[in-house]
C-alpha positions in Angstrom: -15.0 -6.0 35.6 -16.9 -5.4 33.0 -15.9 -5.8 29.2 -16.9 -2.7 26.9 -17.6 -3.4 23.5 -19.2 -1.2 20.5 -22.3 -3.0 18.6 -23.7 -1.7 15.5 -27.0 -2.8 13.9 -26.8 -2.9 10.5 -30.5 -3.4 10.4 -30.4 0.5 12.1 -28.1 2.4 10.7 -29.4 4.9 8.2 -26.0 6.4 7.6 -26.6 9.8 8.5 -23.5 10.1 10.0 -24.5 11.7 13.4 -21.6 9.2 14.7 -19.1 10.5 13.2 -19.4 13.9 13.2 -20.0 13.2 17.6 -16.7 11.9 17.8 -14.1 14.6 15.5 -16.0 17.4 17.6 -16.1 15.6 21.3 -12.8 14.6 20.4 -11.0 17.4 18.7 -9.8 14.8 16.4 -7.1 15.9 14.1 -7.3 16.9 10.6 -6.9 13.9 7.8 -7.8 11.2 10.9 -11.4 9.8 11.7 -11.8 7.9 14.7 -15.0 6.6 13.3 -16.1 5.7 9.8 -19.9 4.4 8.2 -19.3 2.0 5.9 -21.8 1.2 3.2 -21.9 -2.7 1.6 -23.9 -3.7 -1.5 -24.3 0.5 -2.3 -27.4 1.1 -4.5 -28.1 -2.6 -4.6 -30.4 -5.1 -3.2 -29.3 -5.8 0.6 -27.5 -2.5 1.0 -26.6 -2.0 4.5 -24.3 0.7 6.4 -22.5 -0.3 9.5 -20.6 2.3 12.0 -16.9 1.3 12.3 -14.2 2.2 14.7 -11.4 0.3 16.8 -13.5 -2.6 18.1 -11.4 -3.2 21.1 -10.6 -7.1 20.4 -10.0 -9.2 23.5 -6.3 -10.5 21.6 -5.6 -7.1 19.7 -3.8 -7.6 16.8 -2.3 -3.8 16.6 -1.1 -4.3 20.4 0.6 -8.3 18.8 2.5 -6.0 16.4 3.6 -3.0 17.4 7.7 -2.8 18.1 8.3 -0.6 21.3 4.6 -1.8 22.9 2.7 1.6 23.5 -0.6 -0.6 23.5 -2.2 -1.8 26.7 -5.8 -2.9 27.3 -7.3 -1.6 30.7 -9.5 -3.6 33.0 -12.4 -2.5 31.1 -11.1 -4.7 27.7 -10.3 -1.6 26.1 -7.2 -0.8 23.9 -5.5 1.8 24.3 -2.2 3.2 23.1 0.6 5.9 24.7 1.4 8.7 22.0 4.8 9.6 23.4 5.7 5.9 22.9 4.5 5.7 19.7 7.2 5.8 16.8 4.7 5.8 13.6 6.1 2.9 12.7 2.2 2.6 10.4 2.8 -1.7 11.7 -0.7 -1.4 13.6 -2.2 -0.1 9.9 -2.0 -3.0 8.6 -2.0 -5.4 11.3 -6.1 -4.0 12.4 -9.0 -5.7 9.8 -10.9 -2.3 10.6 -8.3 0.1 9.7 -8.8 1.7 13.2 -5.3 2.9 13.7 -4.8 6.5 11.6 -2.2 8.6 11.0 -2.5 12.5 9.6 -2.6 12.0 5.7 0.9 14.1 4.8 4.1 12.5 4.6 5.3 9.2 4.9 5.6 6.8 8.0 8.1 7.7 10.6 7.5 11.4 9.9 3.9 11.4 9.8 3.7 12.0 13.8 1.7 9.6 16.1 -0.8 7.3 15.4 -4.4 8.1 16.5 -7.3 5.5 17.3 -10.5 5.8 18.7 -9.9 5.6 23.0 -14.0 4.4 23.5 -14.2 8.2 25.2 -11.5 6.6 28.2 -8.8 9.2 27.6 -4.9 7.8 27.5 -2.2 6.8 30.3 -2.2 10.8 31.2 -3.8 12.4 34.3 -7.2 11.5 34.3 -9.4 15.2 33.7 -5.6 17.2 32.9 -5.4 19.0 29.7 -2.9 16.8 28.3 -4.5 14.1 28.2 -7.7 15.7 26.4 -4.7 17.6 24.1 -3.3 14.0 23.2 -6.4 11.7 23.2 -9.8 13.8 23.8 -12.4 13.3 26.3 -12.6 10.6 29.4 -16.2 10.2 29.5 -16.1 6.9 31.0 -14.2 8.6 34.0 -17.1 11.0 34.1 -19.7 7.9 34.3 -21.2 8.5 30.6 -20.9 6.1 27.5 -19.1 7.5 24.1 -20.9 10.2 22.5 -20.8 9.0 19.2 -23.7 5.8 20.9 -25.5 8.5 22.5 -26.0 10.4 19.7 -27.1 7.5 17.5 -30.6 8.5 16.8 -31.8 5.2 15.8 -30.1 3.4 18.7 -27.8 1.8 16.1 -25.1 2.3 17.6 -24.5 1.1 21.0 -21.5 0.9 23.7 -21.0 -0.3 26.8 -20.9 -4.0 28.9 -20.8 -6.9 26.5 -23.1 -8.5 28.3 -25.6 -6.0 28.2 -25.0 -5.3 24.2 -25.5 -9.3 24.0 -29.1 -9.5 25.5 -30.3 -6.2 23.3 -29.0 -7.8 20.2 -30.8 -11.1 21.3 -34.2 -9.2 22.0 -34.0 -7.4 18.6 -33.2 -10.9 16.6 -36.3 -12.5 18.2 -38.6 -9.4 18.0 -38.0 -9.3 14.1 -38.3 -12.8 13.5 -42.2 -12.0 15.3 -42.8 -8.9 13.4 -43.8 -10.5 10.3 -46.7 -13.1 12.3 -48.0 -9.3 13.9 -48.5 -8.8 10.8 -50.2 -11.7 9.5 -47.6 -13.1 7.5 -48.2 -16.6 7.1 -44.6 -18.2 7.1 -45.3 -21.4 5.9 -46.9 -20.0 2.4 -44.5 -16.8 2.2 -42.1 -18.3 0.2 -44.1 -20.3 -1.9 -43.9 -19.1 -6.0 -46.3 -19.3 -9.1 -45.3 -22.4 -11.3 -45.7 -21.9 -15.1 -48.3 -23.7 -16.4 -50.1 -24.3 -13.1 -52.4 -21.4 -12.9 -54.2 -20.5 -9.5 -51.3 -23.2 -7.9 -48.5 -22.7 -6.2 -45.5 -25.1 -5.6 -42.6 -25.1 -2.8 -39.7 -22.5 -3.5 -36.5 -24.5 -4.8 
């Protein structure tokens, strides 16, 4: 079977968004929780760049190693999900996930804060697969209609992509080589590009330290 993963090219993303706003209204996504976030580094600086961020689906999930009464399971596909009527809001999977993927509505304090809410990769939950609860409890099963999550389809810069692992792999390959050749197309010479003027040594130029 194949693995699903998320990829986002931080070389892509203009941070417009468009993710995001895919996934609360595909989704229905409850007030206070986002499923997806853009995250800006180095803001108004040199080397600023956004990235898309959601439950990245880890192959040893550290939210699943954590939680207490087990209401994660990862499908065949590699994906994590999680059962909301197992779910205590216990808040242990908050911590335990680096991407802060796991939410919870923003009132009150664990244990009466309700269940937790992640992003599902468009797959739906352990409900019937189409019923109304299961789009009620964890919003729309695209996969189970043949289609990718929204929120990588609506990513007008291709940013954003989802799907086999594999695939993502080779297009993140293909884009690493076809930048490293953009700059001889256009006539960069890369042996004198980072080369600087030495005081003192007018008209010369002397190897970058």
């Amino acid at each position: 079977m194949a693995k699903m993963k998320f990829y986002c090219d931080a070389e892509r993303c203009i941070e417009c968004n468009a993710c995001v706003t895919a996934c609360k209204n595909e989704n229905e996504v409850p007030w206070g929780i986002n499923r997806r976030r853009v995250v800006t580094i180095k803001d108004g600086e040199p080397g600023e760049r956004s990235l898309s961020v959601a439950c990245m689906h880890c192959s040893d999930a550290p939210c699943q190693a954590v939680c207490p009464v087990d209401c994660f399971y990862t499908t065949e596909d590699g994906l994590v999900l999680h059962d909301k009527d197992t779910c205590i809001g216990c808040g242990y999977c908050f911590y335990a996930c680096p991407f802060g993927a796991p939410q919870f509505p923003s009132a009150g304090a664990f244990g009466s804060r309700g269940k937790m809410d992640k992003c599902t990769f468009c797959a739906g939950g352990p409900e019937e697969t189409g019923s109304s609860d299961e789009h009620r409890k964890y919003g729309a099963n695209r996969l189970a209609e043949g289609k990718l999550p929204l929120c990588a389809e609506m990513c007008s810069t291709k940013a954003l992509l989802a799907g086999d692992a594999d695939v993502l792999s080779d297009i993140y390959r293909k884009r690493v080589i076809n930048r490293g050749a953009a700059a001889l197309e256009w006539g960069v010479n890369l042996d004198k590009a980072n080369v600087r003027h030495t005081p003192g040594m007018s008209g010369k130029a002397s190897s970058k330290s």
